[in-house]
N, C-alpha and C positions, 0 to 999 in steps of 0.2 A: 707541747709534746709533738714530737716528729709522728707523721704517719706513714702507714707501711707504705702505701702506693711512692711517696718522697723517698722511703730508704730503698724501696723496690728499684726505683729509678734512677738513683745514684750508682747502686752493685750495675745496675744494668751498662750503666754510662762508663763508670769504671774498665767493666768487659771490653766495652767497646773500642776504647783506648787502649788499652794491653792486646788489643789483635784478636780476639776471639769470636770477633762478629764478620771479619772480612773476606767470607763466604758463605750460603745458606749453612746452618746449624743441621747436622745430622739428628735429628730428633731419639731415634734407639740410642748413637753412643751419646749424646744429656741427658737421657734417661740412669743409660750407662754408671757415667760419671756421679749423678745426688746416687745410684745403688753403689758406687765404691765408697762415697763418702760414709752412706749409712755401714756398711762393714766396717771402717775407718773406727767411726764411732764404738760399735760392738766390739772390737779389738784395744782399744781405752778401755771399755766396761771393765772387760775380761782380766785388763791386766791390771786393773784397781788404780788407772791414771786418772781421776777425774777432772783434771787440767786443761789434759788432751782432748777427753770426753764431751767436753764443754764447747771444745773448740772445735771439733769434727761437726756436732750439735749446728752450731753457726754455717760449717760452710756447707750442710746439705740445706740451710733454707738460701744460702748466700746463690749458691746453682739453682735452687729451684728458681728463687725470684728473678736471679737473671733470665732464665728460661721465657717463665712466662710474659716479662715487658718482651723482649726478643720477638716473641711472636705473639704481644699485641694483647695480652691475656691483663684484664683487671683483676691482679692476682690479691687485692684489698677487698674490692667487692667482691669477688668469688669465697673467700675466706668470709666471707660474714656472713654470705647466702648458707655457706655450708654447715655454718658453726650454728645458725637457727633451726636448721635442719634437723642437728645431731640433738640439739636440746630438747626437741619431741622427740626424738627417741624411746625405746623403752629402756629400761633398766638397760645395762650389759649388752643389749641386742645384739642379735648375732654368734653369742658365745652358748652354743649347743649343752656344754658340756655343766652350764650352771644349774 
């Protein structure tokens, strides 16, 4: 089984070859760019494309993960730190209105 930090490092390499790395990365518009993706996605939802959905889905982690190798981020361990984190959680946390 491939691992994220592998497939992290690939998109990331990918980027780097299509010209997307060859000046510092303005960190607001990447940020920018995974929030058009995520609209991108909600606009699938909306219009009952699950196709598209699926695929908008891919390239907001495809940007994120670029992002993160870009500036160095263990975006595999960071995901696992977090994903432990969320599992002590309580129920719903967070959701006032339950």
């Amino acid at each position: 089984m491939i691992s994220i930090k592998t497939i992290a490092d690939e998109i990331h390499k990918n980027a780097v070859e299509h010209g997307w790395w060859e000046a510092d990365r303005n960190i607001p518009e990447s940020l920018c760019l995974i929030h058009s993706e995520v609209s991108e996605a909600l606009e699938a939802y909306r219009d009952f494309d699950d196709g598209n959905f699926a695929e908008e889905l891919a390239d907001v982690v495809i940007r994120v993960f670029d992002l993160a190798v870009g500036l160095g981020i263990d975006i595999e361990s960071e995901i696992i730190e977090k994903h432990k984190k969320n599992k002590l959680r309580a129920y719903r946390h967070g959701n006032k209105r339950c």
